[in-house]
N, C-alpha and C positions, 0 to 999 in steps of 0.2 A: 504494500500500500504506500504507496506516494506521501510525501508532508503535508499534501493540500485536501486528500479524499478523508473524510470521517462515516463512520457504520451511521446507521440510522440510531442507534441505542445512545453513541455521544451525543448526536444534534437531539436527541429527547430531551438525553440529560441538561444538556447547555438549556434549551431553550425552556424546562423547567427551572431553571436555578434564575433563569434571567428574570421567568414569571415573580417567580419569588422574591426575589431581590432587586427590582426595578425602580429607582427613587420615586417614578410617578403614581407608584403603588404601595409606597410608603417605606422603602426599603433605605440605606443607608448611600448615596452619593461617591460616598469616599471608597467605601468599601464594595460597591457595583464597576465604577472606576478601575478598581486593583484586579477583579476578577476580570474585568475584559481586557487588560492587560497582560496579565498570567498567560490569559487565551492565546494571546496576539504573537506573545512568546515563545509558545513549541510550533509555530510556524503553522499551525493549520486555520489560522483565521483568512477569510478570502481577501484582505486587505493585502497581507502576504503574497498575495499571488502572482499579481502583476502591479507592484509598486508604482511604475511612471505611467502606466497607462491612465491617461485622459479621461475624462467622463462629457459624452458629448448627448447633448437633448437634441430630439428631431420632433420638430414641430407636422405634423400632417392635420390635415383637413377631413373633418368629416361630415357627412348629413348633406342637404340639398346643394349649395356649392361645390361640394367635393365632388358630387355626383354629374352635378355640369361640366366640372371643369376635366374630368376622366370622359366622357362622352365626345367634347369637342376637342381633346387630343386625340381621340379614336380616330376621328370621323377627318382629320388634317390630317394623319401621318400616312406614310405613303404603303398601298394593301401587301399583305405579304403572296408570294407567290407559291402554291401549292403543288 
């Protein structure tokens, strides 16, 4: 197993202890802080994975315009040949 793949039984466990001890949930700040750092530490947090990669948003179109405006680039581009 790779440093980045976890079983299903850790992402249980992680994602119950996170339940548990989430400051917005009344849990401690300091001490939710230290355990995502622990995490972050044996290398299997997905942050690890690809450290410089970028985070890029893509804006699309949906509902009655989106649907115009895919229609009338149908209907201009040039037909394919079969």
């Amino acid at each position: 197993m790779s440093p980045g793949e976890e079983t299903r039984s850790e992402r249980a466990a992680f994602r119950a202890w996170v339940r548990a001890h989430h400051p917005d949930l009344g849990g401690d700040p300091e001490a939710f802080a230290a355990g995502l750092r622990r995490r972050g530490d044996d290398g299997r947090a997905r942050a690890d994975t690809f450290p410089d990669a970028p985070v890029v948003g893509v804006h699309r179109r949906h509902g009655p315009v989106a649907a115009v405006l895919r229609w009338r680039y149908r209907r201009r581009r040039a037909r394919r040949l079969r």
